[in-house]
mmCIF file of the N, C-alpha and C atoms, coordinates in Angstrom:
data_MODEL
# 
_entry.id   MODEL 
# 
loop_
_atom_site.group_PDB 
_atom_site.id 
_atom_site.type_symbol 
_atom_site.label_atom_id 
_atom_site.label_alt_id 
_atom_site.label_comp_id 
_atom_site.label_asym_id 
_atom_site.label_entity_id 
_atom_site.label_seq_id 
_atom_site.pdbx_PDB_ins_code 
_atom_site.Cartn_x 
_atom_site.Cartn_y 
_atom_site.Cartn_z 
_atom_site.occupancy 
_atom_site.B_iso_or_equiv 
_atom_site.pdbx_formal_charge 
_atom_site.auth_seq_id 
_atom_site.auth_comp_id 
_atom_site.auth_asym_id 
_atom_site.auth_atom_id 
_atom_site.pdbx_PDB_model_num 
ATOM 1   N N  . UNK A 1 1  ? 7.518  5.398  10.433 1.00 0.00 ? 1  UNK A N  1 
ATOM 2   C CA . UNK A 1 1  ? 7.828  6.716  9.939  1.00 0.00 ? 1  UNK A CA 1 
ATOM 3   C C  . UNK A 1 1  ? 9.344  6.874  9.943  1.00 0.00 ? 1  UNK A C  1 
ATOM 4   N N  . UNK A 1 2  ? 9.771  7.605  8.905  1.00 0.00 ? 2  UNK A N  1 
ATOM 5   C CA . UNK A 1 2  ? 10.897 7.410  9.097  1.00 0.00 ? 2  UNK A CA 1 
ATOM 6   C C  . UNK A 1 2  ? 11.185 9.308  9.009  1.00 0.00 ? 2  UNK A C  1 
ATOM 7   N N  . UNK A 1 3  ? 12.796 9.878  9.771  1.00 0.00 ? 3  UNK A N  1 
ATOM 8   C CA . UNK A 1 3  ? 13.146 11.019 10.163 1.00 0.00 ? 3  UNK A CA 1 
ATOM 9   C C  . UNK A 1 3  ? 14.723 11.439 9.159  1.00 0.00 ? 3  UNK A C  1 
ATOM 10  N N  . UNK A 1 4  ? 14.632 12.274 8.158  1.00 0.00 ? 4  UNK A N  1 
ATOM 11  C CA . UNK A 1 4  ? 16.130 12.388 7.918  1.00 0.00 ? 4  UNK A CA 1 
ATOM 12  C C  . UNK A 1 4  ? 17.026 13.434 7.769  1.00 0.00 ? 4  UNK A C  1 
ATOM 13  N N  . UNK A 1 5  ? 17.799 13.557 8.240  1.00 0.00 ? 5  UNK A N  1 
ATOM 14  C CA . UNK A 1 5  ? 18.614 14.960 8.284  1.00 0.00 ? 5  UNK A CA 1 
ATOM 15  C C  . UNK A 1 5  ? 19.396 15.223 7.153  1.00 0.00 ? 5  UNK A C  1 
ATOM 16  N N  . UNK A 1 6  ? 19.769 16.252 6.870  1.00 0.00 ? 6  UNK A N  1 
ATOM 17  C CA . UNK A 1 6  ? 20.132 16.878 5.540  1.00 0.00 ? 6  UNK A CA 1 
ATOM 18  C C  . UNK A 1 6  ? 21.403 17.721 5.848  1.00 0.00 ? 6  UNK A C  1 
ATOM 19  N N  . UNK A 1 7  ? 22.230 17.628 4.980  1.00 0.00 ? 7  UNK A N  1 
ATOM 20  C CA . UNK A 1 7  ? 23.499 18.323 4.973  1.00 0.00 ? 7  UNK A CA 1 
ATOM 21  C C  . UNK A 1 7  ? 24.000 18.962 3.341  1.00 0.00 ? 7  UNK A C  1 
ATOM 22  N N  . UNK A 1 8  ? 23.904 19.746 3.267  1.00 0.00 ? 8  UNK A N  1 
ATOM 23  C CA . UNK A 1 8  ? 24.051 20.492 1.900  1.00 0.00 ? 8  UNK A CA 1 
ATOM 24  C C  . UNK A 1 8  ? 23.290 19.982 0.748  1.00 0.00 ? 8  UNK A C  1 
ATOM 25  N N  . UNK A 1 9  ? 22.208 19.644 0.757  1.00 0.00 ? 9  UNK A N  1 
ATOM 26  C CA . UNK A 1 9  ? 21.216 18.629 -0.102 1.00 0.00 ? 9  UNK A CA 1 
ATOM 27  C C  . UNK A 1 9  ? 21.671 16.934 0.017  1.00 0.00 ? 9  UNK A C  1 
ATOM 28  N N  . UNK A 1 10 ? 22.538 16.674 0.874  1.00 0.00 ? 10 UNK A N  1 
ATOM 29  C CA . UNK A 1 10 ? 22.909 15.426 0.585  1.00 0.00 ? 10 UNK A CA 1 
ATOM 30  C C  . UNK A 1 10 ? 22.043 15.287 1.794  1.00 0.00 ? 10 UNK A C  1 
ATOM 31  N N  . UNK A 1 11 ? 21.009 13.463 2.361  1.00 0.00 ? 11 UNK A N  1 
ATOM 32  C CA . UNK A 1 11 ? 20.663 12.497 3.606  1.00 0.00 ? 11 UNK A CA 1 
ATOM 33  C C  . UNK A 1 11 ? 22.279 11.987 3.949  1.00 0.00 ? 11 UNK A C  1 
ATOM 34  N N  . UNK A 1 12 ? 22.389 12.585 5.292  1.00 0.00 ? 12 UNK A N  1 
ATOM 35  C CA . UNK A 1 12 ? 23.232 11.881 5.883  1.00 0.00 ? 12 UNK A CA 1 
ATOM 36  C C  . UNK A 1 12 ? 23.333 11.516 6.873  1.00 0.00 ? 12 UNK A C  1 
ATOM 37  N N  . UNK A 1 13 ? 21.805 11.691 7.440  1.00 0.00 ? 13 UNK A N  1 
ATOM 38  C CA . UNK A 1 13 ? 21.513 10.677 8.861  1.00 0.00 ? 13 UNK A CA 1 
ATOM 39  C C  . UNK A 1 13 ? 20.280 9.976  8.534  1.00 0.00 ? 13 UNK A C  1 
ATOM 40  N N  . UNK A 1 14 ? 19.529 9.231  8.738  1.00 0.00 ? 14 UNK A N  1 
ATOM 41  C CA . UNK A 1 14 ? 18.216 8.371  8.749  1.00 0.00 ? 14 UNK A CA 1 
ATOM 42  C C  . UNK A 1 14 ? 17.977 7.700  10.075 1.00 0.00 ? 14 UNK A C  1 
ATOM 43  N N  . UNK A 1 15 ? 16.704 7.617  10.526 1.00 0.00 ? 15 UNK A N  1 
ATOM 44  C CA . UNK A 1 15 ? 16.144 7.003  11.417 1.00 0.00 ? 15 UNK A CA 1 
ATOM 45  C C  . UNK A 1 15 ? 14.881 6.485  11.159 1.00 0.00 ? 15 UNK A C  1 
ATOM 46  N N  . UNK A 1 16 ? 14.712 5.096  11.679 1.00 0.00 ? 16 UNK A N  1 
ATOM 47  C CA . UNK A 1 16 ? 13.460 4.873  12.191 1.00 0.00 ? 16 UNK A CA 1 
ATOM 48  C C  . UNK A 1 16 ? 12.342 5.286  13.143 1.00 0.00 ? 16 UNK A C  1 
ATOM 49  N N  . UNK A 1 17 ? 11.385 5.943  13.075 1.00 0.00 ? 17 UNK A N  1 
ATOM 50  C CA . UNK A 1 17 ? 10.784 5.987  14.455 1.00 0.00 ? 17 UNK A CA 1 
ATOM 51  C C  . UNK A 1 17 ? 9.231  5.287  14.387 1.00 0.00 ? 17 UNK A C  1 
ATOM 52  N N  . UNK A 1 18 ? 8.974  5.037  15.589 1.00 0.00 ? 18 UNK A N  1 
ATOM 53  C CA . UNK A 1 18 ? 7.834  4.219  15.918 1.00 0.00 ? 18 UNK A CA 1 
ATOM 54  C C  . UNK A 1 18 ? 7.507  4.957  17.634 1.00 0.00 ? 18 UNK A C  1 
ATOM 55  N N  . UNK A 1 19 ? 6.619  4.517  17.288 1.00 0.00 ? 19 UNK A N  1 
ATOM 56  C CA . UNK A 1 19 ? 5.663  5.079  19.006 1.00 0.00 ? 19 UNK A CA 1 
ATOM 57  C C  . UNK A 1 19 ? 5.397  4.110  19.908 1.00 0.00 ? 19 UNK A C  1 
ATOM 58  N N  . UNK A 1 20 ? 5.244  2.594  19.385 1.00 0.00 ? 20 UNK A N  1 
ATOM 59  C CA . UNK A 1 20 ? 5.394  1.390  19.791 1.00 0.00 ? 20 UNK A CA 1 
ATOM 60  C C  . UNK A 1 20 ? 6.037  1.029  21.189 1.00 0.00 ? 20 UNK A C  1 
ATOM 61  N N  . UNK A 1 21 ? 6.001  0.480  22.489 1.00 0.00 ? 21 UNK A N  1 
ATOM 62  C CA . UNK A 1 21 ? 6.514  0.096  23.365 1.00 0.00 ? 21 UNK A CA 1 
ATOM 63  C C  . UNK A 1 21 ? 7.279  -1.151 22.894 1.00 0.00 ? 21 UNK A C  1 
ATOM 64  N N  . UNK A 1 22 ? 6.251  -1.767 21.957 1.00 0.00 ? 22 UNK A N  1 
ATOM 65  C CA . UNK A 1 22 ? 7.282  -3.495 21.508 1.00 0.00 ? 22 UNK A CA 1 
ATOM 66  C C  . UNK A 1 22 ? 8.333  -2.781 20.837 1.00 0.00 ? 22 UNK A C  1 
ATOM 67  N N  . UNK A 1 23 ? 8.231  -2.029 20.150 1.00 0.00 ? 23 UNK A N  1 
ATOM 68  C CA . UNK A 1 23 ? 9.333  -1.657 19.168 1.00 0.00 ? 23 UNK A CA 1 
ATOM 69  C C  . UNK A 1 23 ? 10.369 -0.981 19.722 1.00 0.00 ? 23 UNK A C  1 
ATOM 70  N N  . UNK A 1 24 ? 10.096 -0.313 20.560 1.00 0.00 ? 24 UNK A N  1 
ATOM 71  C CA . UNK A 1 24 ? 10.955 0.169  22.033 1.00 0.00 ? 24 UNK A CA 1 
ATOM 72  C C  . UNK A 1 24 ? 11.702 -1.059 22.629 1.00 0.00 ? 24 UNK A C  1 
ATOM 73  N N  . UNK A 1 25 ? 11.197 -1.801 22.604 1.00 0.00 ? 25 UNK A N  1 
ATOM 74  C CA . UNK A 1 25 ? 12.097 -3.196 23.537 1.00 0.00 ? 25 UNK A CA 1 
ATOM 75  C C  . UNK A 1 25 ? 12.724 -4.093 22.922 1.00 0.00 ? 25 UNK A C  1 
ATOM 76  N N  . UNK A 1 26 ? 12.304 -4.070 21.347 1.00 0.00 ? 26 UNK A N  1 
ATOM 77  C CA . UNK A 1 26 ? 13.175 -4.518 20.239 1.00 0.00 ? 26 UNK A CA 1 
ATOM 78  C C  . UNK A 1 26 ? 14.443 -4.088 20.310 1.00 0.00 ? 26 UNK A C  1 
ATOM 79  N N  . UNK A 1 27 ? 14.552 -2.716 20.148 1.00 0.00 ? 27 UNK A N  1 
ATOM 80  C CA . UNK A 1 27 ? 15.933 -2.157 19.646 1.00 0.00 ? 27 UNK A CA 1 
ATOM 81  C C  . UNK A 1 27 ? 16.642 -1.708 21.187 1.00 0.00 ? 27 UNK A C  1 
ATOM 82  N N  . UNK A 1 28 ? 16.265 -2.014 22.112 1.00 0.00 ? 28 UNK A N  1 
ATOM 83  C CA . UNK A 1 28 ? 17.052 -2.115 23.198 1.00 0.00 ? 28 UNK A CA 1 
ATOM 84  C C  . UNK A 1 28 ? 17.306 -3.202 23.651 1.00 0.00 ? 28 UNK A C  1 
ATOM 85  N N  . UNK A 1 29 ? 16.936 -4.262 23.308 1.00 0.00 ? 29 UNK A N  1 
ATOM 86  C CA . UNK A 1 29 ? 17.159 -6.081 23.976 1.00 0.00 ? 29 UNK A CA 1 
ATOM 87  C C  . UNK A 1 29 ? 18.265 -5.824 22.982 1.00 0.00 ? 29 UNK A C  1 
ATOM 88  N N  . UNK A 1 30 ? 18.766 -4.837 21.680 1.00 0.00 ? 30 UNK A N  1 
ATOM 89  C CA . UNK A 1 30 ? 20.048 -5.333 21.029 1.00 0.00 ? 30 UNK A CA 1 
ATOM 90  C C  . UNK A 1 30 ? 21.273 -4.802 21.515 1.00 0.00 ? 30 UNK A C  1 
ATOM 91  N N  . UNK A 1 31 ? 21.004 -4.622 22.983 1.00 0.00 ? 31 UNK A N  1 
ATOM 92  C CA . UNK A 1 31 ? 22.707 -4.032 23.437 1.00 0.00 ? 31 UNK A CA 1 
ATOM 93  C C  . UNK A 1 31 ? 22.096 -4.144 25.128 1.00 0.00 ? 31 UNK A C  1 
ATOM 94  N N  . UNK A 1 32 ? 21.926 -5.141 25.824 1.00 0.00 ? 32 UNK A N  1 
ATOM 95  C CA . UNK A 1 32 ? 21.038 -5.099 26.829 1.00 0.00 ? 32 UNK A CA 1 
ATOM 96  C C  . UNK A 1 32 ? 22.172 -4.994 27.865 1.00 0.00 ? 32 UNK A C  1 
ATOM 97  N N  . UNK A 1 33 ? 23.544 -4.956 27.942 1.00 0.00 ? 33 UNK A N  1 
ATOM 98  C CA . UNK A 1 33 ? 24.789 -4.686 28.734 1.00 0.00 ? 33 UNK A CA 1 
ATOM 99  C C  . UNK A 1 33 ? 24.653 -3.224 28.839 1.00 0.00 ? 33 UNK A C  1 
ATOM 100 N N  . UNK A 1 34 ? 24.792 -2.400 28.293 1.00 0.00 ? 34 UNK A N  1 
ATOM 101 C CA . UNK A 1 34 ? 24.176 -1.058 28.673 1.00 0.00 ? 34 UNK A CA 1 
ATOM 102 C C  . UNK A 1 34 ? 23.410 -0.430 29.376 1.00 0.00 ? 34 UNK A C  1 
ATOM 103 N N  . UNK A 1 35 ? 22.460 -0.861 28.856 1.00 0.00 ? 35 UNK A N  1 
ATOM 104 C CA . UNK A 1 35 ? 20.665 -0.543 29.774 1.00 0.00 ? 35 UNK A CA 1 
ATOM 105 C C  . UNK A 1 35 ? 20.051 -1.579 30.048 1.00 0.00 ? 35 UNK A C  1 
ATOM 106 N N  . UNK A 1 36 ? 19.523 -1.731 31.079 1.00 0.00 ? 36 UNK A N  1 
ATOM 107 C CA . UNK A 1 36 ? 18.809 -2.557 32.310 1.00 0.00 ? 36 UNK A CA 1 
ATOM 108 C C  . UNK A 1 36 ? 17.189 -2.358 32.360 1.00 0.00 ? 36 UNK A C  1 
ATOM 109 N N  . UNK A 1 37 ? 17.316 -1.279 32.052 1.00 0.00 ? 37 UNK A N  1 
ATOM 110 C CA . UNK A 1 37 ? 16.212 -0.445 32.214 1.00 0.00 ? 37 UNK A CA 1 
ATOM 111 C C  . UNK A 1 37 ? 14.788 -0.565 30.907 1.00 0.00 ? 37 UNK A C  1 
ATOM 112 N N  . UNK A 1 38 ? 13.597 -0.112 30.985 1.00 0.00 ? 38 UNK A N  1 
ATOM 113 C CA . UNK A 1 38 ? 12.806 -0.278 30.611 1.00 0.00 ? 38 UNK A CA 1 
ATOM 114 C C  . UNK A 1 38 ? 12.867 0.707  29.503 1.00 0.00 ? 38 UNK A C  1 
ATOM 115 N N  . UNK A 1 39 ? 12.348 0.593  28.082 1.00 0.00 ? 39 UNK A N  1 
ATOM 116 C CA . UNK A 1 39 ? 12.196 1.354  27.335 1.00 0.00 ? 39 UNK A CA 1 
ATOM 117 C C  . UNK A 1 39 ? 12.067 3.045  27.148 1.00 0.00 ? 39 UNK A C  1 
ATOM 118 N N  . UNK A 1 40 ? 11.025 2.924  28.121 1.00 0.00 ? 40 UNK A N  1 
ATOM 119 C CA . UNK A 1 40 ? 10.697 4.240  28.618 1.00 0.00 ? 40 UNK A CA 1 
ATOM 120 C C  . UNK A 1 40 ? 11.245 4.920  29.470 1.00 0.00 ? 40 UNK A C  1 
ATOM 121 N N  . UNK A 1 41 ? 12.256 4.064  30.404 1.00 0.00 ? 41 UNK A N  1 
ATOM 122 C CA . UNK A 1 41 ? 13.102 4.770  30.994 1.00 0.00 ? 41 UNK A CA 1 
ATOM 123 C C  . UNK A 1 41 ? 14.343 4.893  30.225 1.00 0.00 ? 41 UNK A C  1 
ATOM 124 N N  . UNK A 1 42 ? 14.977 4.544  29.133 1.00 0.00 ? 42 UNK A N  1 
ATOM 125 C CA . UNK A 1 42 ? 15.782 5.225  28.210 1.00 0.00 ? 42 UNK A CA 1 
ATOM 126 C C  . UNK A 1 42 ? 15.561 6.356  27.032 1.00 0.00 ? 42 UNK A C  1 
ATOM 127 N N  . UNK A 1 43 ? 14.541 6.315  26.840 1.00 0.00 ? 43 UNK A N  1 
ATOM 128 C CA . UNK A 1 43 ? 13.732 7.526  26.121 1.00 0.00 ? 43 UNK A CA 1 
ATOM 129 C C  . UNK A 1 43 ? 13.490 8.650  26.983 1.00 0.00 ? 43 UNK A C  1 
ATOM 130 N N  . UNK A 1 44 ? 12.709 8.398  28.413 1.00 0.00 ? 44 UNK A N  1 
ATOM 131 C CA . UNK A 1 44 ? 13.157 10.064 28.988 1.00 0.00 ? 44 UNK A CA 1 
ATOM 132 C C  . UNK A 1 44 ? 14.121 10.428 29.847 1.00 0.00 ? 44 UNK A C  1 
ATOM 133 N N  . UNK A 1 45 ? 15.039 9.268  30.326 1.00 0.00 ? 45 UNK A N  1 
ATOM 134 C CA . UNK A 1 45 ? 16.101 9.602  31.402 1.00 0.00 ? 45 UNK A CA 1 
ATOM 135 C C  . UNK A 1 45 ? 17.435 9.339  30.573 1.00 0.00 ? 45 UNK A C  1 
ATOM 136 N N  . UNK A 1 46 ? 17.475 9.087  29.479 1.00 0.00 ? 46 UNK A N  1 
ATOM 137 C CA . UNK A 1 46 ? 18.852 8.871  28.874 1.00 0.00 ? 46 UNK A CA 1 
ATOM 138 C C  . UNK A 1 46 ? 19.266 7.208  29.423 1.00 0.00 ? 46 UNK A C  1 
ATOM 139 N N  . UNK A 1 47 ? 20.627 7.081  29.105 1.00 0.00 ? 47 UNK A N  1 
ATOM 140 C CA . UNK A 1 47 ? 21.660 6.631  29.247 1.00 0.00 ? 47 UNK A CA 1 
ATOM 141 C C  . UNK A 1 47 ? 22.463 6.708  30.211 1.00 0.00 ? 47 UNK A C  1 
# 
């Protein structure tokens, strides 16, 4: 599914979203110096 925000009729943000845990651990194994942490603990505790 995808999410997009709007600014005077123009898309000028887009996102992916998924509900997925794999897909959760996808896009966080791509900066893994940051977060340590488990998927789900960056989705409800932040950063």
């Amino acid at each position: 599914m995808g999410a997009w925000r709007f600014s005077d009729g123009v898309a000028v943000e887009h996102w992916e979203l998924s509900d997925g845990p794999t897909w959760d651990e996808f896009f966080l194994a791509g900066d893994p110096g940051t977060f340590t942490g488990s998927a789900e603990e960056f989705w409800t505790h932040g950063v």
